[in-house]
C-alpha angles and dihedrals in degrees: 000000000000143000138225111252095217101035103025089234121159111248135187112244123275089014101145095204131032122252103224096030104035087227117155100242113214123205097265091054091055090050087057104107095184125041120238115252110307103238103246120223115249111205106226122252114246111232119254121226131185123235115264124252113240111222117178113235114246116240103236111242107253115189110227119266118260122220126208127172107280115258108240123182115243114287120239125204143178109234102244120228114204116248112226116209110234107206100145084107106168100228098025088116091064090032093078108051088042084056094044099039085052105053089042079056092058093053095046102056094059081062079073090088093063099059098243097149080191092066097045089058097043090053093051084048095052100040088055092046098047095043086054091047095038083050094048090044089053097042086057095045096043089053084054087054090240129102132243114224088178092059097034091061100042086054090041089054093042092055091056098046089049080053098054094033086059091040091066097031089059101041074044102062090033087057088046089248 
């Protein structure tokens, strides 16, 4: 039996390459009858460190911050003129219920489509009234040289309720209601 020249391996004679290491063998090396010395494993040494030093970090020396009063640009202003409420309306006082009684009458008349006979007059009641009232309101306000809101919506609402008062009377009496 022979052995392998770089691994030390057992071979069979005149094999030309070992079997383990894939080495060409020569003749010389199949007429070997010992194997040279089998290389020995040498477990590695683990390093050795040595435990770190703790050293505290130093806190770095801050001065203490000094305040001073804060730098603004010049202010500009606009000089303010005080704005007196006029609500001295001529009318106002009639202004009010126009607007209220209109905007009930509104309400009411959608009350039309339940069949309460009660609703539907006092609908008709409220819009004349408010649109009288709404007309008298404006009238005062527009001889003051000012306007009235107030009249001009309850006017506005019982308008619209006349309008649609008249609407369904109309498509009533023409269904035979």
């Amino acid at each position: 039996m022979n052995y392998c020249k770089h691994c030390g391996s057992q071979i069979d004679e005149g094999v030309a390459f070992c079997t383990v290491c894939g080495q060409p063998q020569s003749a010389s090396a199949a007429a070997q009858q010992a194997p040279q010395q089998a290389p020995q494993y040498v477990a590695p040494q683990a390093p050795q460190y040595a435990p770190p030093q703790y050293v505290a970090p130093q806190a770095p020396q801050y001065a203490p911050p000094q305040y001073a009063a804060p730098q603004y640009p010049p202010q500009y202003s606009v000089p303010v003129q005080s704005a007196e409420v006029d609500d001295s309306v001529p009318g106002k006082g009639l202004g009010i219920p126009s607007m209220i009684m209109g905007i009930f009458a509104l309400v009411f008349v959608i009350f039309w489509f339940t069949g309460e006979a009660g609703f539907v007059a006092i609908s008709f009641i409220f819009s004349v009234a408010s649109i009288i009232l709404g007309a008298i309101g404006k009238s005062k306000a527009n001889s003051a040289g000012k306007t009235n809101g107030m009249a001009n919506a309850g006017v506005v609402c019982s308008i619209i309720t006349l309008s649609i008062f008249t609407f369904f009377l109309i498509i009533g009496l023409a269904v035979g209601f």
